[in-house]
LUMNUMI-157457 format. One record per residue (C-alpha): residue in one letter; y, z, x. Coordinates in nm, 4 decimals. Layout:
BEGIN
SITE	A	Y	Z	X
...
***
This chain:
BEGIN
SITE	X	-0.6284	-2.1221	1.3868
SITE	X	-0.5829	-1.8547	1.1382
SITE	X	-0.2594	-1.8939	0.8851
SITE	X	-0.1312	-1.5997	1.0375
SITE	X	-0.1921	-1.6977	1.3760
SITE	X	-0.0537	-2.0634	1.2935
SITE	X	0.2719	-1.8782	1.1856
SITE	X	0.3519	-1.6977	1.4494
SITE	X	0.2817	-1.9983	1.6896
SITE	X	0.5030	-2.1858	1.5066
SITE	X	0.7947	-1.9721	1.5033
SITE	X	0.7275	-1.8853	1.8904
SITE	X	0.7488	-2.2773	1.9751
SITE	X	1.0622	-2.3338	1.7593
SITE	X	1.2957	-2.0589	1.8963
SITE	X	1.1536	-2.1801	2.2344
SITE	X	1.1835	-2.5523	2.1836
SITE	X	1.5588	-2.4688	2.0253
SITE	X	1.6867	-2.2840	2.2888
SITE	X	1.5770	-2.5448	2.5180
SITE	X	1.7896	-2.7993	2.2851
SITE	X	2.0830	-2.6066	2.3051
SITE	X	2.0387	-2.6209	2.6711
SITE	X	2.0474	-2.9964	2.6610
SITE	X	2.3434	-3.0186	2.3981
SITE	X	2.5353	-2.7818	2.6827
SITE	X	2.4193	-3.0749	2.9736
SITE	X	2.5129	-3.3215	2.7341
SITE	X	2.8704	-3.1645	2.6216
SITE	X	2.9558	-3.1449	3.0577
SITE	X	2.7994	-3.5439	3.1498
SITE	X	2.8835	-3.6448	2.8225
SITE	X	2.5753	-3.9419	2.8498
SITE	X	2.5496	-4.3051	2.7614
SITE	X	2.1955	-4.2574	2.5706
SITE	X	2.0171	-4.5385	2.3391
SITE	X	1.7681	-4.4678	2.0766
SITE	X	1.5508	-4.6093	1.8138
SITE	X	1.4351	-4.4769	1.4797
SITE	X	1.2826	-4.6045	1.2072
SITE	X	1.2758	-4.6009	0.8234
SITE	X	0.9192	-4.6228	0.7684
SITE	X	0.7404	-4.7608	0.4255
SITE	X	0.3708	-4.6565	0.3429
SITE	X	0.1951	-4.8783	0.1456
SITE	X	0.3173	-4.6902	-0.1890
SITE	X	0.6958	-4.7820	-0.0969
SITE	X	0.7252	-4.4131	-0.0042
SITE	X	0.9338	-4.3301	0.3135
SITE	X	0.8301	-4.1090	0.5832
SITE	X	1.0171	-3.8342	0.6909
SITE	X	0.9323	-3.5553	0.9799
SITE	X	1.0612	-3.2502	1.0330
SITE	X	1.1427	-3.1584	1.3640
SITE	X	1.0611	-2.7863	1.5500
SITE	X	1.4023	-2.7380	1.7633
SITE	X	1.6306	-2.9152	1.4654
SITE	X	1.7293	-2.8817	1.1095
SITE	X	1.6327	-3.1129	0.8235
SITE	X	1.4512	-3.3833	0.7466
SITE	X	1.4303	-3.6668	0.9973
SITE	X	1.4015	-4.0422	1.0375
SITE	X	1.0877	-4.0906	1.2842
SITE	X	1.2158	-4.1857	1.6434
SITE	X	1.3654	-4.1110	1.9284
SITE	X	1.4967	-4.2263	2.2595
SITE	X	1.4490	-4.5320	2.4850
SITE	X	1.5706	-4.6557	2.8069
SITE	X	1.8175	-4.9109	2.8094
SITE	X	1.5439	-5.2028	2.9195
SITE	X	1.3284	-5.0631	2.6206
SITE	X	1.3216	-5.3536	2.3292
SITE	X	1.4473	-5.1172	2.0480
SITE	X	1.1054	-5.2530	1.7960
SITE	X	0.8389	-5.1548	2.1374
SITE	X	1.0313	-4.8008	2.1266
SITE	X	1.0445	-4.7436	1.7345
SITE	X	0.6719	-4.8536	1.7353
SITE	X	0.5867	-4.5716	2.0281
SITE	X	0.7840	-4.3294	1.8618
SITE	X	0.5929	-4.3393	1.5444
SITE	X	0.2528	-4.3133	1.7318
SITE	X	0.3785	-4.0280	1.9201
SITE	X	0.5350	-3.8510	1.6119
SITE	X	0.3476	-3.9607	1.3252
SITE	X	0.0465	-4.1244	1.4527
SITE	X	0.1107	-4.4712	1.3580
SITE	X	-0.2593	-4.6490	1.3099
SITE	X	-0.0921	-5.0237	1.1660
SITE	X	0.2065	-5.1626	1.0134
SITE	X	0.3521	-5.5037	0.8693
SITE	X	0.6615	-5.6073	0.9294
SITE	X	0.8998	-5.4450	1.1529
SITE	X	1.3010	-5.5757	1.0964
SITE	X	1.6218	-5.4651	1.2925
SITE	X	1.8484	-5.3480	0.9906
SITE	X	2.1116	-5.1625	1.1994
SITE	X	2.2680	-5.0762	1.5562
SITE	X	2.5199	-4.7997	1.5242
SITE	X	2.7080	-4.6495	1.8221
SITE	X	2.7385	-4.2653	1.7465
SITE	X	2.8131	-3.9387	1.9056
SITE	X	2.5883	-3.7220	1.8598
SITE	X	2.6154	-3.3925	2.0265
SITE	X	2.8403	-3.4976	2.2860
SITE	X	2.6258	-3.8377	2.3998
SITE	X	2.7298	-4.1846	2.3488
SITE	X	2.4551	-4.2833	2.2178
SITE	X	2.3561	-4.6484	2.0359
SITE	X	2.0815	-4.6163	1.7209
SITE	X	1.8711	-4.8520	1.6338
SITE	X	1.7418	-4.8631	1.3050
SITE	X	1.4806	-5.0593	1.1398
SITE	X	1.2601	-5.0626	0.8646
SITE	X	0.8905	-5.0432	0.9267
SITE	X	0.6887	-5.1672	0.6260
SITE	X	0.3245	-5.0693	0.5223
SITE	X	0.2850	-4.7938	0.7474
SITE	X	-0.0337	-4.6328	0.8138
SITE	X	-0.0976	-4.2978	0.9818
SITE	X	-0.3102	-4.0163	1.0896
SITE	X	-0.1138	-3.7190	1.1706
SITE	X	-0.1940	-3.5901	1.4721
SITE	X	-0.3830	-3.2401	1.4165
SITE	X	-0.0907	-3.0290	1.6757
SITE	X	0.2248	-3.1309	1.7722
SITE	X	0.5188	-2.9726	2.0338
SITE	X	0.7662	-3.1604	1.8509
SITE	X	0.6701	-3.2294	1.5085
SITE	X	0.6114	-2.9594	1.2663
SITE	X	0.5501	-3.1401	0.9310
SITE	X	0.5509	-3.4637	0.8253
SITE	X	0.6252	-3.5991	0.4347
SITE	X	0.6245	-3.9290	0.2136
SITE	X	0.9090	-3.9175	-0.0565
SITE	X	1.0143	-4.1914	-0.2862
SITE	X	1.3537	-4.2999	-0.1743
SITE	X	1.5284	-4.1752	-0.4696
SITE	X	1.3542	-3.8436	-0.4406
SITE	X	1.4188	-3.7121	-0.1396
SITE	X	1.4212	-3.3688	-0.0188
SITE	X	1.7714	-3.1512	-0.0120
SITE	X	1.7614	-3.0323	0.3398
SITE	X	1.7468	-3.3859	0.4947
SITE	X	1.9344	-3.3887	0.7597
SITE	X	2.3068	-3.5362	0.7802
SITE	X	2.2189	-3.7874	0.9848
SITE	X	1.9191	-3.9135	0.8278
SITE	X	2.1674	-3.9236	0.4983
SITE	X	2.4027	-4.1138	0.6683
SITE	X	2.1554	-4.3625	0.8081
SITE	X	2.0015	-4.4150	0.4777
SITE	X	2.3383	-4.4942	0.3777
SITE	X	2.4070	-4.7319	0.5764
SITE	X	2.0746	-4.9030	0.5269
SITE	X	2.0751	-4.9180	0.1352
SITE	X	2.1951	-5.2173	0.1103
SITE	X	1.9323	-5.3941	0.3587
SITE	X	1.6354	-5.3062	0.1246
***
């Protein structure tokens, strides 16, 4: 695909996939869900951490996402970062922190953990992923998202 081309699809599929998020935060703000999730602070090799950026939200992002309630939070943390990043092998994976949070109107419970030696292969297209960085962790970038910041906060003192 041509840059141009690549540019307009991009901006196309993030006003789509954001409207369609505001949608859900509306859903969310009525039912007011019980939601559980899993996300990861991921190590390469080099010690850097990876970070995505998401198309329908602001900032730079932990890797992860949601699970069902039945869902071992280390399976879904492992699933999300094939799906997002594409995860080819890791070492070990630890449980550093479940937070209970609301987050645009859910109840939801985070899992975090830390993911060491990460390996990966971005995929080549992505609906949800638009770019995906490695940043030392006392480098990281300015727009990362308040959540990620407070996450990484709260896991400081675990690494």
């Amino acid at each position: 695909m041509r840059p141009g081309h690549k540019a307009i699809v991009n901006t196309l599929l993030r006003l789509i996939l954001t409207t369609g998020h505001q949608l859900l935060r509306a859903n969310w703000f009525v039912r007011r869900p019980r939601t559980f999730g899993a996300h990861a602070l991921a190590f390469t090799p080099e010690g850097k951490v990876v970070l995505v950026k998401l198309r329908y939200a602001k900032g730079w992002r932990l890797p992860g996402g949601g699970r069902k309630e039945s869902e071992p939070p280390r399976d879904a943390v492992l699933r999300e970062l094939r799906e997002e990043i594409g995860l080819v092998s890791h070492g070990d994976v630890m449980t550093a922190a479940e937070l209970e949070q609301r987050p645009d109107f859910k109840r939801d419970l985070a899992s975090l953990l830390i993911v060491r030696n990460v390996r990966y292969r971005p995929h080549r297209w992505s609906w949800e992923i638009e770019e995906i960085i490695e940043r030392p962790l006392d480098d990281l970038p300015a727009d990362l998202a308040p959540v990620a910041r407070n996450w990484l906060g709260v896991l400081r003192d675990k690494l």
